[in-house]
C-alpha positions in Angstrom: 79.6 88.6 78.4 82.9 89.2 76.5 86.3 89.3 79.0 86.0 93.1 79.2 83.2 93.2 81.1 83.7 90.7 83.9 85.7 92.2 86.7 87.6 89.5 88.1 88.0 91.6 92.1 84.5 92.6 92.3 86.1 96.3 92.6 84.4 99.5 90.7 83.6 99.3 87.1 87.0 101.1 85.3 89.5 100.0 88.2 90.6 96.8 86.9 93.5 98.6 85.2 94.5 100.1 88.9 97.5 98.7 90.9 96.2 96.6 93.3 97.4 97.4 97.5 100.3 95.5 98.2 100.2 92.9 101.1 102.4 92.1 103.4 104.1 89.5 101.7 104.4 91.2 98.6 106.6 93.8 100.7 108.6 90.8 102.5 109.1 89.8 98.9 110.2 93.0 97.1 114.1 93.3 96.1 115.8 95.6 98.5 118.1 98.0 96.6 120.6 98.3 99.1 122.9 101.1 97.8 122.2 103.9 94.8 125.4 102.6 93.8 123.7 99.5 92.5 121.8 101.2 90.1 125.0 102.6 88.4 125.3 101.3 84.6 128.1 100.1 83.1 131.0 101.7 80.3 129.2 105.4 81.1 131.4 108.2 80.2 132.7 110.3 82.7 129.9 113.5 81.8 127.2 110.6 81.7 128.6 109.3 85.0 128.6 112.8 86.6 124.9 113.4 85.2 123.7 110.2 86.4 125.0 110.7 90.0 123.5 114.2 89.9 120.0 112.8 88.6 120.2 110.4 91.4 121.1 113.2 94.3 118.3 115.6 93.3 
């Protein structure tokens, strides 16, 4: 039986592709952004800046 065919989670056939449910500890070990200011990027122009805050508020 070639790779494709064994499903390793004993789900549906076609779901193997499909995000799995996070667990708890997956969620106690996700990054926590802790400000949209952290996503800024550096050396932006002033229109890019202005665009990118705007992106972020809508």
């Amino acid at each position: 039986m070639s790779d494709a065919a064994i499903h390793g989670q004993g789900g549906p056939h076609g779901t193997d592709l499909l995000p799995r449910d996070l667990t708890d500890e997956d969620f106690a070990a996700a990054p926590v952004l802790t400000s949209l200011y952290d996503l800024l990027i550096e050396d932006l122009t002033d229109d890019e800046y202005d665009s990118f805050i705007d992106a972020l508020s809508s």
